[in-house]
BAMARKE-149080 format. One line per 3 residues: number of its first residue (from 1); for each residue x, y, z of C-alpha. Coordinates in steps of 0.2 Angstrom, whole numbers. Layout:
N
NUM = X/Y/Z | ...
***
This chain:
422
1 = 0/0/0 | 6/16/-4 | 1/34/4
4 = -8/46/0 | -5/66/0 | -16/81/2
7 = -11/97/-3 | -17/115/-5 | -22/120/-22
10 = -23/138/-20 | -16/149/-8 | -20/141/4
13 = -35/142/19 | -43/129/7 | -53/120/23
16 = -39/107/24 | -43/105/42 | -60/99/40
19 = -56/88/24 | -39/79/34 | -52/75/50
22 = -64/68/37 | -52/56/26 | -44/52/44
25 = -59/41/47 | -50/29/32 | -31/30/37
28 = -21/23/52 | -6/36/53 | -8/56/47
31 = 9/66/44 | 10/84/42 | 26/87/30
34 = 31/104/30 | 27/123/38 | 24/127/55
37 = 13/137/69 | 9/149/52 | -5/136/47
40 = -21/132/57 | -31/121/50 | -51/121/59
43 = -61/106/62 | -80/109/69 | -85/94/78
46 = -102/96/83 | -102/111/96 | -85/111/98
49 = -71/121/86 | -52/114/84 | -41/127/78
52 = -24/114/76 | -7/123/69 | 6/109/72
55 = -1/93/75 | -12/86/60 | -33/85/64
58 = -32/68/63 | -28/66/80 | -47/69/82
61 = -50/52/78 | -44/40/93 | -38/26/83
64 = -26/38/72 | -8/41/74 | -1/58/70
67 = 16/60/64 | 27/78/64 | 38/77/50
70 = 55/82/49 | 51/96/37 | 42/105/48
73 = 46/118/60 | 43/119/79 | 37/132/91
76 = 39/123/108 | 26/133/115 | 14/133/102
79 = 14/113/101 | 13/113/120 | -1/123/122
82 = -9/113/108 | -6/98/118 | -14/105/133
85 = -30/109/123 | -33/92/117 | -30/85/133
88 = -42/98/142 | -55/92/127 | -53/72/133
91 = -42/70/120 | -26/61/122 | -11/60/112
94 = 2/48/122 | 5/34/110 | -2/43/95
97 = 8/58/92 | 28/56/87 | 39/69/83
100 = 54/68/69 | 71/70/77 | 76/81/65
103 = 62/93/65 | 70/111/66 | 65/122/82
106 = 60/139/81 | 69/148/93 | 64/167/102
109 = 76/175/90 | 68/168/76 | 51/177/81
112 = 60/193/84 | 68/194/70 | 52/189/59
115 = 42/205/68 | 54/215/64 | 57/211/46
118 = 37/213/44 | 39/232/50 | 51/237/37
121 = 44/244/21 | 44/228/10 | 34/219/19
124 = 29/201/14 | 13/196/23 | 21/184/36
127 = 13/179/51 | 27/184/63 | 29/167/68
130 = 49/165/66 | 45/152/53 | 55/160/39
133 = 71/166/51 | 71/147/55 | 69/140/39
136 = 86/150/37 | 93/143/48 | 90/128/42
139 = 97/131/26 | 112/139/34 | 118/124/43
142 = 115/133/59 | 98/126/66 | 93/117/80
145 = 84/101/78 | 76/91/92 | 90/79/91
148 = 99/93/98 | 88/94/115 | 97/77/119
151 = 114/82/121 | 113/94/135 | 132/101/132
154 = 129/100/113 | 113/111/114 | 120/125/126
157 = 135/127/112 | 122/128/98 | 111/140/105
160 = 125/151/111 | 137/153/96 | 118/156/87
163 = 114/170/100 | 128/179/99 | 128/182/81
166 = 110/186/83 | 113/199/96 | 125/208/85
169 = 113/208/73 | 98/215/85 | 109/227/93
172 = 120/237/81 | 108/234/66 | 90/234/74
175 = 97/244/90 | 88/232/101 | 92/226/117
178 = 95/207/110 | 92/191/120 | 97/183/136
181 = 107/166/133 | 101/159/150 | 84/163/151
184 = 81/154/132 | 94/139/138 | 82/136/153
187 = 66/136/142 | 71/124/130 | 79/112/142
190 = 61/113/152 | 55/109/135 | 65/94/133
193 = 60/86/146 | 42/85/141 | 45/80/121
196 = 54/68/123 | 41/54/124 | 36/59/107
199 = 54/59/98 | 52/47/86 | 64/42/70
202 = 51/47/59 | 57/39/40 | 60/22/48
205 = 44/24/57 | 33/25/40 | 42/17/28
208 = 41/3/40 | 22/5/41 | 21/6/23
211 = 28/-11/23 | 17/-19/34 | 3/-13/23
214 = -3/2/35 | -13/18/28 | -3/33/28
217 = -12/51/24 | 2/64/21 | -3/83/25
220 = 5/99/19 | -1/116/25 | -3/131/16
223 = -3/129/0 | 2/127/-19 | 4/147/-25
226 = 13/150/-9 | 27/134/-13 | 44/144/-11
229 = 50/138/-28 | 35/135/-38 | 22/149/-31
232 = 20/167/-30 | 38/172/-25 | 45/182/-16
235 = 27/181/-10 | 26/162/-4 | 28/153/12
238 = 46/148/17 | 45/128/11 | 37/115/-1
241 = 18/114/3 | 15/106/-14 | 16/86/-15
244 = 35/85/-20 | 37/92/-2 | 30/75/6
247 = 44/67/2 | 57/78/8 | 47/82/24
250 = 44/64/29 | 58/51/21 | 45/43/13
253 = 52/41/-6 | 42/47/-24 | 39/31/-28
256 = 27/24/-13 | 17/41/-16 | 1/30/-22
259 = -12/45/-25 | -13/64/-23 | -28/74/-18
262 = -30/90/-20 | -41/106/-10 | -49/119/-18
265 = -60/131/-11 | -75/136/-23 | -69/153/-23
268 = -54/160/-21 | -44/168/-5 | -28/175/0
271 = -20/181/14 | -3/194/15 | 3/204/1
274 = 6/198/-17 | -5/196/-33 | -21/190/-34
277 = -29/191/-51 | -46/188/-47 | -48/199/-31
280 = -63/207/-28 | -59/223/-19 | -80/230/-15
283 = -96/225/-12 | -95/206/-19 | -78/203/-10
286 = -84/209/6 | -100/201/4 | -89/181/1
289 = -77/186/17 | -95/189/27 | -102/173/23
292 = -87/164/20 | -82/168/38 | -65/171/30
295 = -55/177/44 | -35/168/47 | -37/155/59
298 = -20/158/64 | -20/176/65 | -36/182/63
301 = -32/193/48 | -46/194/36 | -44/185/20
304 = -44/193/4 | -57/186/-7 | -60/183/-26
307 = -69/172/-39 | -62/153/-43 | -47/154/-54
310 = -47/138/-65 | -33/143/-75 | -23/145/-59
313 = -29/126/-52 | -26/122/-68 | -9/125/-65
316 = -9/117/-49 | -15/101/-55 | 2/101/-67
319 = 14/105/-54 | 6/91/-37 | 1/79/-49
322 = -17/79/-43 | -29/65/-46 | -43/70/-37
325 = -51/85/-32 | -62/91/-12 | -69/106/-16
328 = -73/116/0 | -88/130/4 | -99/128/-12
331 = -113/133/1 | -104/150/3 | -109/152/-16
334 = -129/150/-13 | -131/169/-10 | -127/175/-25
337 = -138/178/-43 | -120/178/-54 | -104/167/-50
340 = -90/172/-61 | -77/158/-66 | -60/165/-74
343 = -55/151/-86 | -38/160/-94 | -24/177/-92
346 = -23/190/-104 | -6/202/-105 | -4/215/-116
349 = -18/210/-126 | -15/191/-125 | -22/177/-120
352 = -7/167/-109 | -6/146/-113 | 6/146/-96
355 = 3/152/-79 | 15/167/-74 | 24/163/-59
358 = 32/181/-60 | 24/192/-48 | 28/208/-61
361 = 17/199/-74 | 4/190/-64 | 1/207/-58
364 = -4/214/-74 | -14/200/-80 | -32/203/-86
367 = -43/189/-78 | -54/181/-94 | -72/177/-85
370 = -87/168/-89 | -100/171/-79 | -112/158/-74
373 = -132/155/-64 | -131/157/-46 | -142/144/-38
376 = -149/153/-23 | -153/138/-13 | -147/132/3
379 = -137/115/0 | -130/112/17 | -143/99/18
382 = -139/89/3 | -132/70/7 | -130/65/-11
385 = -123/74/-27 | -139/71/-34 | -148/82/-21
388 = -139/98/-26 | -147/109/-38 | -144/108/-56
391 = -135/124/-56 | -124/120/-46 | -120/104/-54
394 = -119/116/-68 | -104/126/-60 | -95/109/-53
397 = -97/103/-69 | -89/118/-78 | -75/122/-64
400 = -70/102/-66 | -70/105/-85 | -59/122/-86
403 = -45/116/-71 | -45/100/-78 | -50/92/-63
406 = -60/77/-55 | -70/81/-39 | -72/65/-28
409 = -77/76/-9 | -90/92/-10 | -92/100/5
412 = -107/110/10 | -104/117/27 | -92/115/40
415 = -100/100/48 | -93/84/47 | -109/77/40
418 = -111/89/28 | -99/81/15 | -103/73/0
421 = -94/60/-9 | -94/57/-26
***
């Protein structure tokens, strides 16, 4: 048996929260592969609303193990406090939640120097979480990986040789205080002592389960617009949210990925800066944010809003390798008389055969719309494809047919229930 990924196919908030908690039900082990606190993913279960940023919703289900992959980054705290709430909610996660050794940790200076970067003039739209700063580190050879909280002496070296380059940095560039040595020392050493349960040697761990024929869901966050090579850059997240990220975030290798599924939204959202062709800037963008509820789960931010781009998931389809489709708040499009689809790009009076990945031309671009029935009727009851109006089989039909898509998953509210299969 091979796994399975489950990627974002726009620019992420695509409901992948909900969608994760729902495949969960078929799948023994879910793995998030990539990100870190930036990403909330929001399951409603009944009365009660989950708002999870590092471990995967699959640890909703009690007979599901969640995996942190190596090519994600860790805020102590936030998975912590994360812990703590599931607890408090009767959930338990001893035994079913493991940790890769070589996951990086984000560190305080890694916040810092995020909030700081995001008051300058070019700002990029970052959540201030320190997950860039740390993916630097990374790349620099200069992180610190949970590995590192073994080795006591090991650990103190790292994190001072880091600080003290930081603090030159913070003080005569920045002209801040910079950080104590000693207080961060003693909060990640507290923190070592309550991980370590979890610390797990994560690729021998799954390719092993894969061998003895287990069910393995693998779960980026953000998504593909916001990959650092292959989306909106420099506007994009600080790692590979799209499916070639699975690999590298888990040690799983390409070749026992058995099927990738993609989520898209039935509209089209983004949040921070960088360009978004199909924006709606007025009464009809504010009207989808109302309805949509389209607020960061992560930070609260609203969300800017827009009509589906099908030559963009087009786009995303090529690049993840998608074979099947979840399309997400189709009931936020019931209050509205016209739903416009843009099907292609024109520049300078031309019709684009290739998405732009540079942010100078996609910022030009001239959406090319066709402009569909609304069906003004409340589907969040619908149980079966067949219950849904024919109009909106219409716009399924017409979205699947310009991305190139095949939608197996509808969903019509946030309710577990209120999911359709196809």
């Amino acid at each position: 048996m091979g796994a399975t990924v489950l990627v974002g196919s726009q620019w992420g908030d695509e409901g992948k929260g909900k969608i994760v908690d729902i495949l969960s039900e078929k799948f023994e082990i879910v793995v998030r592969y990539q990100g870190g606190a930036n990403a909330g993913h929001t399951v409603i279960i009944g009365d009660k609303q989950f708002i999870l940023h590092l471990i995967p919703s699959g640890i909703l289900r009690e007979n599901v193990t969640c995996v942190i992959g190596n090519g994600v980054v860790i805020d102590p705290q936030a998975l912590l406090d994360e812990i703590s709430i599931l607890e408090n909610n009767g959930i338990s996660v001893d035994g079913r939640l493991f940790i890769s050794q070589n996951a990086h940790l984000i560190m305080p200076y890694h916040k810092l120097l995020d909030s700081i970067g995001e008051s300058g003039e070019q700002k990029i739209g970052t959540t201030g979480r320190g997950i860039g700063p740390c993916y630097i580190d990374k790349f620099g050879r200069r992180g610190i990986r949970i590995v590192d909280l073994l080795n006591r002496d090991e650990l103190e070296r790292k994190i001072r040789f880091n600080l003290k380059e930081k603090n030159e940095l913070l003080q005569k560039v920045y002209h801040h205080e910079g950080l104590d040595v000693e207080e961060i020392l003693k909060e990640y050493l507290e923190f070592d002592k309550t991980i370590d349960k979890y610390i797990k040697d994560v690729p021998t761990f799954l390719n092993y389960s894969l061998d003895e024929g287990k069910s393995v869901l693998l779960e980026g966050a953000q998504g593909t617009l916001l990959d650092v090579d292959h989306g909106t850059y420099p506007f994009v997240t600080s790692s590979s949210p799209t499916s070639g990220g699975a690999c590298t975030g888990t040690g799983i290798p390409p070749n026992r990925i058995e099927s990738v599924i993609g989520i898209v939204k039935a509209y089209t959202t983004r949040v921070g800066n960088g360009p978004f062709p199909t924006e709606l800037n007025e009464e009809e963008g504010e009207k989808l944010r109302t309805i949509g509820a389209e607020y960061g789960a992560t930070t609260g931010r609203p969300r800017r809003c827009g009509w589906f781009d099908a030559f963009l998931v087009a786009y995303s389809k090529m690049i993840n390798g998608i074979d099947s489709v979840a399309i997400t708040k189709l009931d936020v499009l019931s209050h509205f008389d016209k739903i416009k689809v843009c099907v292609a790009y024109e520049l300078n009076g031309k019709r684009l055969k290739h998405f732009p990945t540079s942010v100078e031309q996609l910022s030009k671009v001239t959406p090319v719309y066709e402009t569909l029935d609304g069906w003004k009727e409340n589907i969040s009851d619908c149980k079966t494809y067949d219950d849904l109006p024919s109009k909106t089989k219409d716009y399924l039909n017409f979205i699947s047919e310009q991305s190139g898509i095949k939608i197996d998953i509808i969903s019509v509210g946030a309710e577990r229930q209120q999911t359709i299969f196809c």
